[in-house]
ZALUM-400186 format. One record per atom (N, C-alpha, C, O, CB): x, y, z. Coordinates in steps of 0.02 Angstrom, whole numbers, plus 32768, in hexadecimal, padded with zeros to 4 digits. Atoms other than C-alpha are relative to their C-alpha. Glycine has a CB too. Layout:
residues N
XYZ;...
end
This chain:
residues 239
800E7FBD7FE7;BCF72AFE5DAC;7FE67FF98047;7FC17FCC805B;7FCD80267FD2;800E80057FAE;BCE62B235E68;7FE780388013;800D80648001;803D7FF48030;80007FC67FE9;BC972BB05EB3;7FF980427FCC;8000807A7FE5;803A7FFE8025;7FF27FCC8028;BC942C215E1E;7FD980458002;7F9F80527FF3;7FFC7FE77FC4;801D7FAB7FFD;BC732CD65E33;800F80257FCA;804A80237FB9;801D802E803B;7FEC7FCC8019;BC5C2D635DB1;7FD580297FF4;7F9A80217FE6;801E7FF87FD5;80347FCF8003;BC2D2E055DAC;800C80347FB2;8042803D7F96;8007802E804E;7FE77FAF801B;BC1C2EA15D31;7FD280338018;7F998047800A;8001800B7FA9;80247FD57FF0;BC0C2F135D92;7FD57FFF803B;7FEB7FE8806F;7FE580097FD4;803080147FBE;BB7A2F145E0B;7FDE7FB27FEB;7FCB7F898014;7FB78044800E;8025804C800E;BB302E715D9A;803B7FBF8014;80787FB78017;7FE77FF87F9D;7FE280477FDF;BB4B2DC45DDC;80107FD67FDD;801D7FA47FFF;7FDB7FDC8027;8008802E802B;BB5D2D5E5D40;80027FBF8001;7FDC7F987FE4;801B80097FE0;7FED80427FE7;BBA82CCD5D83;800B7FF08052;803F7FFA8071;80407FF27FDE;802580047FB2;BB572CA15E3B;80057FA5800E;7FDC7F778009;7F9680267FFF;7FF080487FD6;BBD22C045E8B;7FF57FC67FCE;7FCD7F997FD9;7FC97FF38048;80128031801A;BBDC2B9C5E05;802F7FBD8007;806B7FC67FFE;7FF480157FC4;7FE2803E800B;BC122AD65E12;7FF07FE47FCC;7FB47FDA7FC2;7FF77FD7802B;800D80268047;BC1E2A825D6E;80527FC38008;808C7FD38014;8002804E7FA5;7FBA802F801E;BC9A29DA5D4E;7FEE7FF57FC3;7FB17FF37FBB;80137FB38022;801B80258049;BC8E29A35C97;80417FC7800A;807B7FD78017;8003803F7FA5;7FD280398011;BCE528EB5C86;80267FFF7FC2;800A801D7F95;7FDC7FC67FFF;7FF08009803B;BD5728C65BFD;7FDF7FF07FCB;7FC47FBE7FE4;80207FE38002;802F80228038;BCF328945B5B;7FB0801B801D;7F7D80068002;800C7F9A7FFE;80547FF97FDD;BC4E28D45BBF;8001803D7FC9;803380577FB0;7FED8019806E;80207FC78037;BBFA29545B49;7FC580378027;7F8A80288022;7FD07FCF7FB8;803F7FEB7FE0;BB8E29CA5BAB;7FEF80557FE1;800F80897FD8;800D7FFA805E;801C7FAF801D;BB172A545B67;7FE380298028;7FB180168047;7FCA80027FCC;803A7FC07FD0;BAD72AF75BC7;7FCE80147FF7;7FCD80227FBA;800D803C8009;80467FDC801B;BA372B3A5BB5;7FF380348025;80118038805A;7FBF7FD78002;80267FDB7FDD;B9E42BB75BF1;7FEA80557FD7;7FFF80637F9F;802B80038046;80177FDF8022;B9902C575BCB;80428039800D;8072803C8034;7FB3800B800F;7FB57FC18010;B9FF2D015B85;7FF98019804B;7FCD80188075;7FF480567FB4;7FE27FEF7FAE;BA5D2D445C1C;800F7FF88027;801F801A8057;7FFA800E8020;8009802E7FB5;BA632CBB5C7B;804D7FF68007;805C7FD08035;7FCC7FA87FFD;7FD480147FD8;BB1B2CBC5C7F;802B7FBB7FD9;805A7F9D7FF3;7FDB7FF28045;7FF380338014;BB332C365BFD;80417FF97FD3;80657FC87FC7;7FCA7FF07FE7;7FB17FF88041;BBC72C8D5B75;802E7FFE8041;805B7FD4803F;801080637FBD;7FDC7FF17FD0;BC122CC95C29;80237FC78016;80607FC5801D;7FDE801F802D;7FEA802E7FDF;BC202C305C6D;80467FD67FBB;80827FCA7FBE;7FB27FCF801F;7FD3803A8040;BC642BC45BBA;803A803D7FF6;806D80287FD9;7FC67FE37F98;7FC07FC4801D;BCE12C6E5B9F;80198013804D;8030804C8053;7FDC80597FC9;7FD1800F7FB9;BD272C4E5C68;80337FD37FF7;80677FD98016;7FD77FE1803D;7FE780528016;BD6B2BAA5C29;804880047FF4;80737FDE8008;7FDA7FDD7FB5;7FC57FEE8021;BDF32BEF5BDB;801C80347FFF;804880437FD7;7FFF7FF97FD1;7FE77FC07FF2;BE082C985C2B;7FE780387FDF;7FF1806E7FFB;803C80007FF7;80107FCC802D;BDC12D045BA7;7FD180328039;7FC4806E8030;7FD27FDF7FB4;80047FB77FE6;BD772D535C3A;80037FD48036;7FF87F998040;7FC1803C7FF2;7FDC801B7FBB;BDB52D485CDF;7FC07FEA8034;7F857FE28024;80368046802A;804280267FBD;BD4F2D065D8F;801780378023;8046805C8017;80087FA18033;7FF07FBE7FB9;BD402D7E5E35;80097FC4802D;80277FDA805F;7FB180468023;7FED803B7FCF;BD512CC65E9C;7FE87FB37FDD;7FCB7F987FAE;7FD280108050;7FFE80488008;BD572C295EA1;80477FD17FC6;807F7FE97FBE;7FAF7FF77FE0;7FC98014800F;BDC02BA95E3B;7FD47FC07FB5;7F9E7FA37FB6;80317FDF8053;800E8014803F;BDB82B585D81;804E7FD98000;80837FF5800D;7FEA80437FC4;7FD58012800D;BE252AC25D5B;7FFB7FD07FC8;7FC87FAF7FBF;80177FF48031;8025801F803A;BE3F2A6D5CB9;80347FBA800D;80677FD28025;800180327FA7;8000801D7FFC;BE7A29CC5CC5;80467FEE802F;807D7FD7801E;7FE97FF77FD2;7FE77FF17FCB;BEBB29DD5D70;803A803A800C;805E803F803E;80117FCA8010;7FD17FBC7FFA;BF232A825D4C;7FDE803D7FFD;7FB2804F7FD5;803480077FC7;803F7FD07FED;BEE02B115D92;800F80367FB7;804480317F98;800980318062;7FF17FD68029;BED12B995D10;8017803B7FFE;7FF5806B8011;7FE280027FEC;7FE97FBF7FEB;BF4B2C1B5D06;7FF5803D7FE9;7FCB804C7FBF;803480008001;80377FBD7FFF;BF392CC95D10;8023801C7FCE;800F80537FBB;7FF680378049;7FF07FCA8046;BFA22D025C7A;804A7FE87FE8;806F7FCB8010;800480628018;7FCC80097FF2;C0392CF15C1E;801E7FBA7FD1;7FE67FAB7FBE;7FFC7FFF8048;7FE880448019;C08A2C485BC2;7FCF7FCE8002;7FA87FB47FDB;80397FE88026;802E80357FF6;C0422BDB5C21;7FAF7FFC7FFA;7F967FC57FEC;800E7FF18037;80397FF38028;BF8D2C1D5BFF;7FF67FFA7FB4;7FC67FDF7F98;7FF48038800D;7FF180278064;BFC42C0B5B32;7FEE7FCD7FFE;7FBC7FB57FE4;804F7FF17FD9;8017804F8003;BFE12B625B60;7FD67FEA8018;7FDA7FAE800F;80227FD68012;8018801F7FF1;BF542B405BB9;7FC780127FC8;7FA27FE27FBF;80007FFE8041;80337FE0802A;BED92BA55B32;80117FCD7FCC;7FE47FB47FAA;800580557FEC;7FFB803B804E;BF2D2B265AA8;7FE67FC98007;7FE37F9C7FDC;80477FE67FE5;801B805A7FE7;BEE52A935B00;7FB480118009;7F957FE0801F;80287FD7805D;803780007FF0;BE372AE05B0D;7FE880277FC2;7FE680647FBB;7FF480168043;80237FCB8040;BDEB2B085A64;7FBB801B8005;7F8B7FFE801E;7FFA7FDB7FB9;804580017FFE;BD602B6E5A48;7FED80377FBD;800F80547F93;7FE480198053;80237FEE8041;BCDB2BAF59D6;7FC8803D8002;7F93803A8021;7FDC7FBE7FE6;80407FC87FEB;BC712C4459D7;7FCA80077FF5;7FA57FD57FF6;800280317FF3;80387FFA802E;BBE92C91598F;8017801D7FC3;7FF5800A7F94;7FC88029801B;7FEE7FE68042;BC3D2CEB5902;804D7FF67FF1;807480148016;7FED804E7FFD;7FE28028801C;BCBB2C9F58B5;80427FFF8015;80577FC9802B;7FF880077FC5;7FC77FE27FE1;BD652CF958E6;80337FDF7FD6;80697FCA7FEA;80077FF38050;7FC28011801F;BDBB2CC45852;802E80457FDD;801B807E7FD0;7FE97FC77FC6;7FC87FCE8011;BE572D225816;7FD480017FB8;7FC37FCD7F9B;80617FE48004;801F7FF8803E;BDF92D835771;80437FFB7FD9;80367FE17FA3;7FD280477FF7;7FC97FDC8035;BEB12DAF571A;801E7F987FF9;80457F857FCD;8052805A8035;7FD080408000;BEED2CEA5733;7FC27FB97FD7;7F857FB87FE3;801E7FEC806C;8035800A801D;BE9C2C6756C1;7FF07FBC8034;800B7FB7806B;80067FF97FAC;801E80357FCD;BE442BC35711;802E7FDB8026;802C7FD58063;7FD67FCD7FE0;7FC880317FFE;BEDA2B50570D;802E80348051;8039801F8089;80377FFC7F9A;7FCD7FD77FD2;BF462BE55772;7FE180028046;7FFF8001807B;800D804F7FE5;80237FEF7FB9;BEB82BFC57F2;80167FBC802C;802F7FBA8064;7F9E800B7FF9;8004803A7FC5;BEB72B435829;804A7FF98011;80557FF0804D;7FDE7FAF7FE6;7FB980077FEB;BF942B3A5813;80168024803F;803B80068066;802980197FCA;7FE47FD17FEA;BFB02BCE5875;80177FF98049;804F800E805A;7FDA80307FF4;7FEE7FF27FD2;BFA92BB55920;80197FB68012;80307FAF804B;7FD380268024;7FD480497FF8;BFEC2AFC591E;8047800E7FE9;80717FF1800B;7FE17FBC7FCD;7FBB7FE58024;C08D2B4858B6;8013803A8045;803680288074;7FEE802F7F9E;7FEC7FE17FAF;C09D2BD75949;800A7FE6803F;80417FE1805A;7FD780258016;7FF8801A7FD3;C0642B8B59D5;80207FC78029;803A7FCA8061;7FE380027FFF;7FFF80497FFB;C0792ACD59D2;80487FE87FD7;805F7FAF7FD2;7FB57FDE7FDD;7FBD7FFF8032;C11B2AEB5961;7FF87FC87FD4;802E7FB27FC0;804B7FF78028;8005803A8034;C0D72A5958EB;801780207FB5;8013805B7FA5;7FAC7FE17FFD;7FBB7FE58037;C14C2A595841;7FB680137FE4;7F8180027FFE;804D7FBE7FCA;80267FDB802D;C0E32AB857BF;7FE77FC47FCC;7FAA7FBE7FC6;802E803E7FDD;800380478023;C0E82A12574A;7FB17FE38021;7F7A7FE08005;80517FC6801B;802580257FE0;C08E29BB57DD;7FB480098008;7F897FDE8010;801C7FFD8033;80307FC27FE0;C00C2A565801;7FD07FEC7FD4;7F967FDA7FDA;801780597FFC;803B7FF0803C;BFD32A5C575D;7FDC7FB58000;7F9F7FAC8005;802680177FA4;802C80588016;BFB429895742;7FD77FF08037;7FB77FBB8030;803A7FB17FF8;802E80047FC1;BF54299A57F7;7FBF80437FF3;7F868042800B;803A80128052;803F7FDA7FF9;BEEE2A3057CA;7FD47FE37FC3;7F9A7FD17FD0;800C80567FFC;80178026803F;BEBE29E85719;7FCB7FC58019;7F907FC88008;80457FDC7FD8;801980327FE2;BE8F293E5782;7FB0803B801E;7F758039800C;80437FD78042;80347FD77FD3;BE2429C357F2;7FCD80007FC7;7F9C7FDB7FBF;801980558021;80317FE78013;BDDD2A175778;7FC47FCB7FC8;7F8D7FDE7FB4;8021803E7FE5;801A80278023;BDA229865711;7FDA7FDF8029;7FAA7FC18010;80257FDF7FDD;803180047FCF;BD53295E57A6;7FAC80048020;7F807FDF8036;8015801A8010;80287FE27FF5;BCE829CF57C0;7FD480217FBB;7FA380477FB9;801C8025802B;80317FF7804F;BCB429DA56F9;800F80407FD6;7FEE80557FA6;7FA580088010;7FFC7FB88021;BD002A7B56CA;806B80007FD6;809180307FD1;7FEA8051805E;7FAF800D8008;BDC72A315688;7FFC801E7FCB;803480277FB3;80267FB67FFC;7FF0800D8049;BD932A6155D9;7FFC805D7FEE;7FFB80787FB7;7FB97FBF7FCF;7FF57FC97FE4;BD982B135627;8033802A801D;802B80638032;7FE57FFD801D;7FC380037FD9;BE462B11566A;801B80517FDF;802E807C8007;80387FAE7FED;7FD37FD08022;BE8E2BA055E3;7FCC80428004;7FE180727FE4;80197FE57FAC;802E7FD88002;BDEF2C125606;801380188036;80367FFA805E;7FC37FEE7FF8;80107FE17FB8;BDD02CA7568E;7FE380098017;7FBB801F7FEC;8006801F8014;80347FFA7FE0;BD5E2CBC5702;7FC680117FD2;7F9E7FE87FBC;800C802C8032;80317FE9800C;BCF32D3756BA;7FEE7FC07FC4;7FB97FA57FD5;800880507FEF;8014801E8030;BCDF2CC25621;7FCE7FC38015;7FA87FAF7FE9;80397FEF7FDC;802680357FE5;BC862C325692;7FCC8017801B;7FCE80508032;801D7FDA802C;802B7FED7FD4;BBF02C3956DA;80067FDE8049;80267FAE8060;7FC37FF57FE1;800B7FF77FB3;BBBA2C53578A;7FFF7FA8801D;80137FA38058;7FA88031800F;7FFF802D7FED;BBA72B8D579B;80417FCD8000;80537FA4802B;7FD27FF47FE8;7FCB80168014;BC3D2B595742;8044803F802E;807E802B802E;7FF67FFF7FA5;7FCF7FE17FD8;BCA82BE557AE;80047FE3803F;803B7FDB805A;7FF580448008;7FF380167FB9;BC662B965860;80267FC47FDF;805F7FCC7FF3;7FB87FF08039;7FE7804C7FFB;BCA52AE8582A;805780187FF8;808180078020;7FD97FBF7FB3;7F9D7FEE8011;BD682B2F57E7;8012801B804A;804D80118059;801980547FB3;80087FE87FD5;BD452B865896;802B7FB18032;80647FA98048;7FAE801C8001;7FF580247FD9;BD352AE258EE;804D7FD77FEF;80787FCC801A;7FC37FDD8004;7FBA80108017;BDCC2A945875;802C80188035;804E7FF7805D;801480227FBB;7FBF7FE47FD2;BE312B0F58D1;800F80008032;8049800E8042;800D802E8003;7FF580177FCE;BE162AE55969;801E7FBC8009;80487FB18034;7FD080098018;7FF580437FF4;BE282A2D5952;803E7FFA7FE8;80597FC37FEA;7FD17FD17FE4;7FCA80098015;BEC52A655901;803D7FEA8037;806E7FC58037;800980387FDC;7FCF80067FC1;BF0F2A7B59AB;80127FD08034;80367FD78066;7FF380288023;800280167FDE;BEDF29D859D8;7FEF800C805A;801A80018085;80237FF27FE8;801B7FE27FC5;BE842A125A77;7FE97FBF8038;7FD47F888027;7FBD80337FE7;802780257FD0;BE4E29C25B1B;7FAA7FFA800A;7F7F7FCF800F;8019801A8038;804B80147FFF;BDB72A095B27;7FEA80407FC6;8012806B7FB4;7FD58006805B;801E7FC28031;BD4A2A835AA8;7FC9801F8028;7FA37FFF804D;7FDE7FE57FAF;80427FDE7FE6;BCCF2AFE5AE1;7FE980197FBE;801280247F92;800A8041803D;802F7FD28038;BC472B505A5F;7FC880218024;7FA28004804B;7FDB7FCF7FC1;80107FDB7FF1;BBFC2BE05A7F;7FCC80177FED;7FCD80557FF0;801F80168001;80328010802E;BB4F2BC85A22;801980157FC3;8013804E7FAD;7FBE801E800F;7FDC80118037;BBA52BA45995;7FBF80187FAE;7FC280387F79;80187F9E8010;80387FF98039;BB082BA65924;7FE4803D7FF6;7FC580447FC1;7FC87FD68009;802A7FCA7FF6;BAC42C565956;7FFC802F7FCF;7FC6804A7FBF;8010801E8035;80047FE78037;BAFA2CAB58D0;80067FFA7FC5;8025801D7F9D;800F801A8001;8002801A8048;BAD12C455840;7FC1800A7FF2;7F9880228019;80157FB67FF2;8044800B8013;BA412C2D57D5;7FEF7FBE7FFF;80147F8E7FF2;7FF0801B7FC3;801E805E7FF5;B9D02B8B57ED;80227FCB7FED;80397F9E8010;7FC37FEA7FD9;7FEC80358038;BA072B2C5758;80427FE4801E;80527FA98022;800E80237FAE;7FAD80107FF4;BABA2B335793;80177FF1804D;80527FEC805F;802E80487FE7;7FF180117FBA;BAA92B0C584E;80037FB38006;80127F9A803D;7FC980208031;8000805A8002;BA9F2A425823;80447FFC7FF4;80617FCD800E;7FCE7FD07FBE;7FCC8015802A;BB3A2A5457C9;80317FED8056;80437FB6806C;8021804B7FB8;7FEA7FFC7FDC;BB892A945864;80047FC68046;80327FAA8065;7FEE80327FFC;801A803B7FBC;BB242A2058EF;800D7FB97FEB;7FF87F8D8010;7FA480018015;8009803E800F;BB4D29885888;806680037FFE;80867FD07FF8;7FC37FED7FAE;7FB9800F7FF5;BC1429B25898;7FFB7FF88049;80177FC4805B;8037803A7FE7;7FFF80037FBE;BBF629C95953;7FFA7FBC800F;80277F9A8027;7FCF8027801F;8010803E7FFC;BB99292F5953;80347FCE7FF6;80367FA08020;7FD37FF87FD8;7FC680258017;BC3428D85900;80217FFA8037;802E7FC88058;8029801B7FCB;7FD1800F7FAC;BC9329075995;7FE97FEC8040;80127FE4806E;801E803A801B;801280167FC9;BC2C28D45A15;80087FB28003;800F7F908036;7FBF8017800B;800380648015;BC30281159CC;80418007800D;80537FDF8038;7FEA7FD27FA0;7FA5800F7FFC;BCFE283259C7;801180048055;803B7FE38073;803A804E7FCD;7FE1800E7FAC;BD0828515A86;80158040800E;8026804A8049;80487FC6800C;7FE27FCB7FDE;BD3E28FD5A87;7FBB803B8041;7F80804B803D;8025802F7FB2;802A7FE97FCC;BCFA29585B23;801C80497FEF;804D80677FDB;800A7FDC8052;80307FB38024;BC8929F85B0D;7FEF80168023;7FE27FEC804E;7FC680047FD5;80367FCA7FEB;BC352A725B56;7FDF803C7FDE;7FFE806F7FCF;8018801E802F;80067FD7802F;BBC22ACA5AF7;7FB780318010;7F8580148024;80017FD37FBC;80207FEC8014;BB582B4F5AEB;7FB680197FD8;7FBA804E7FB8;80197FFC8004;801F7FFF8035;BAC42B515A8E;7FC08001800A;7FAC7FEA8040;80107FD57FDB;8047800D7FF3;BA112B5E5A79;7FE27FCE7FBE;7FA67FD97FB2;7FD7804F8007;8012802C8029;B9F72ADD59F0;7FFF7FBC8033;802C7F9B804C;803180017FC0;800A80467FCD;B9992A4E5A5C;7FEC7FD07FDA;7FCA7FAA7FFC;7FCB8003803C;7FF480458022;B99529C859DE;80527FF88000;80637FBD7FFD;7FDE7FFE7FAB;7FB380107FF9;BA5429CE59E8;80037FE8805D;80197FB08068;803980557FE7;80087FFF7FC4;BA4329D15AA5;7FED7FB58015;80137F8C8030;7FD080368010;8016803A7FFE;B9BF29415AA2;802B7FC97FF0;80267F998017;7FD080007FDD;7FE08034802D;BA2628D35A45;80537FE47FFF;80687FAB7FF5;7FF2801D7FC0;7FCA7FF58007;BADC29105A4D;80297FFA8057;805E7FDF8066;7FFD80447FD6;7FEA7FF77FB6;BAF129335B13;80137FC8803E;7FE67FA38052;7FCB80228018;800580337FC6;BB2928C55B9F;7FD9801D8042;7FB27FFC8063;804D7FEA8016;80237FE27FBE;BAEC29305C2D;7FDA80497FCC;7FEA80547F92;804A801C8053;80217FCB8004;BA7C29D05C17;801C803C8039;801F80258072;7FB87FEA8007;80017FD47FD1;BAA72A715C79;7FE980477FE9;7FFB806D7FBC;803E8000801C;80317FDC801C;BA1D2ADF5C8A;8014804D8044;8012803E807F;7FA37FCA8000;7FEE7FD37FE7;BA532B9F5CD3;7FB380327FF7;7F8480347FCE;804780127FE0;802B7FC48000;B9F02C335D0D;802B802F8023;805C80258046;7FB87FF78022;7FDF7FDC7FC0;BA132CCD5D5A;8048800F8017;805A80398040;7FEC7FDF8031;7FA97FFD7FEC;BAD72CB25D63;800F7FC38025;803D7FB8804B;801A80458036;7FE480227FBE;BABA2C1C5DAE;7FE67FA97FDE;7FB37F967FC2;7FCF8024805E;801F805D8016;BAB12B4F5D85;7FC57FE5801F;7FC87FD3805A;80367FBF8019;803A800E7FD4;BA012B215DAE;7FF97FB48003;7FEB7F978037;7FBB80227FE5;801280557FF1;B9F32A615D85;803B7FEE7FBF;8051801B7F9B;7F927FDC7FEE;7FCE8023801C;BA7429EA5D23;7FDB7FB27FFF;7FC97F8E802D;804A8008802E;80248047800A;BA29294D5CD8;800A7FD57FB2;80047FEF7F7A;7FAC8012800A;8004802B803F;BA3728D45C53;7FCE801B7FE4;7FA480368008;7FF87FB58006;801E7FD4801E;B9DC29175BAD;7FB87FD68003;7F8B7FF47FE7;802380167FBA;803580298008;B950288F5BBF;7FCF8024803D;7F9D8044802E;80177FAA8008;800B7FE97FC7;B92728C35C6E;7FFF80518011;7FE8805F8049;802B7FDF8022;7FFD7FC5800F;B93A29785C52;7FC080117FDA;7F9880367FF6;803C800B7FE0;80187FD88031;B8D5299A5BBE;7F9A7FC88028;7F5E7FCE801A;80377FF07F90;804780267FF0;B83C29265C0D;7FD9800E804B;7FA180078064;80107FAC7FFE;801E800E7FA7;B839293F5CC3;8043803A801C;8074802C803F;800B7F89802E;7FDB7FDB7FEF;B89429D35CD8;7FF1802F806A;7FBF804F807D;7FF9802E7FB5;801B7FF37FBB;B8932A035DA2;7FFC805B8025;7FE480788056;80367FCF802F;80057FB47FCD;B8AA2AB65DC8;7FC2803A7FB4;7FB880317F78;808480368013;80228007802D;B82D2B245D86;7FFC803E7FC1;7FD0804C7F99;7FC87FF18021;7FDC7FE98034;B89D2B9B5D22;80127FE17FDB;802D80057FB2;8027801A8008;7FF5803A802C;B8BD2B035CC0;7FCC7FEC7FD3;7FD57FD67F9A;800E7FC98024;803E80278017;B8082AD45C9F;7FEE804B7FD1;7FD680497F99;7FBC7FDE804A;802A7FDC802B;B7DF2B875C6D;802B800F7FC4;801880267F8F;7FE280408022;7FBB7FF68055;B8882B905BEB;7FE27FDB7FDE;7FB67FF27FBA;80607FE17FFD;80248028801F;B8532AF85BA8;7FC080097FD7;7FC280077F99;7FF87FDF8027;802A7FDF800C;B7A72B2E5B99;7FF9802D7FCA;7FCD80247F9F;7FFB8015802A;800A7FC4803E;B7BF2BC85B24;80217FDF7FDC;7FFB7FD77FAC;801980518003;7FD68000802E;B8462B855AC3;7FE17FB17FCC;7FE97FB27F8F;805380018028;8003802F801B;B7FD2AC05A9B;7FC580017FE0;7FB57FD17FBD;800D7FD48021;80577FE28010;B7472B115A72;8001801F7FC6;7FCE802D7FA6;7FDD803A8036;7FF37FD48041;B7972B6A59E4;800E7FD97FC2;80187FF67F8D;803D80308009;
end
């Protein structure tokens, strides 16, 4: 990301942002609500457009609509806060679906790759069930399945955990976790800072619409330098 501008409206949300993420690099955002943080991870992939500057994903700039936006959205999975699975289609169909459309993989193939997925992520024995029938912990993970169905470059999550209950946010942070050991490169979302601590290669800490400091999570969470950093920190590690 170069330069990134966006507005709604008279607000600034996103004020010049530079971000690279490396291949296999894993990097989490922080910062407090407003700061600009869904805006930025839901730029990535167009879900909402820029007023300037320039976003490129692994050296192709991102286009503005159209085919080639399909194809570049199939290479960048991502994950929300609420679940966005098809209710009428059962588990198995959610993760087939857009590898059988998109990716034209034979139906045979779809299914013995989403199966793999979903056994994955601990929920295979769930495959003939629908949404509503899972819970909120067991829906993000068929969630993430489906992304990984598409074989992706990179994944974004969008605090993935936000709308779960406690119990069931390990389930979730311990598939993430899985993928961070495999190499796939992330950008994520989130205000769960034991995942952060532990899970992150770099830290990037936002305010305001705007990237205030970027640091490894060791160096971040100890000796944090700006002092919108110290006072986030502050309320949130005191709790």
């Amino acid at each position: 990301m170069r330069g990134v501008n966006k507005f709604f409206g008279e607000l600034h949300v996103l004020r010049d942002i530079n971000l690279d993420v490396q291949r296999g690099e894993v990097v989490v955002v922080l910062g407090p609500s407003g700061s600009g943080k869904s805006t930025l991870c839901r730029t990535i992939n167009r879900l909402e457009t820029i007023d300037s500057g320039t976003i490129e994903i692994d050296g192709q700039p991102l286009p503005q609509e159209g085919r080639a936006l399909a194809r570049l959205r199939s290479d960048v999975g991502m994950v929300f806060q609420s679940f966005n699975l098809f209710a009428h289609k059962t588990i198995l169909e959610n993760v087939t679906l857009a590898p059988t459309l998109v990716r034209k993989v034979g139906k045979d193939q779809a299914r013995k790759t989403a199966m793999e997925l979903l056994d994955r992520v601990g929920v295979a024995d769930q495959a003939d069930k629908y949404p509503a029938q899972l819970s909120g912990g067991q829906q993000q993970r068929v969630a993430i399945a489906r992304s990984l169905a598409m074989n992706p470059k990179v994944m974004l999550f969008d605090e993935p955990t936000s709308a779960l209950d406690p119990e069931m946010i390990n389930e979730v942070l311990n598939v993430m976790t899985s993928l961070t050991k495999e190499g796939m490169t992330m950008l994520v979302v989130t205000h769960e800072m034991g995942f952060a601590r532990g899970a992150a290669d770099r830290v990037v800490f936002m305010a305001d619409g705007a990237i205030v400091e970027s640091a490894a999570p060791s160096e971040f969470f100890t000796n944090p330098k700006s002092d919108r950093a110290k006072d986030f920190l502050g309320k949130i590690l005191h709790h």
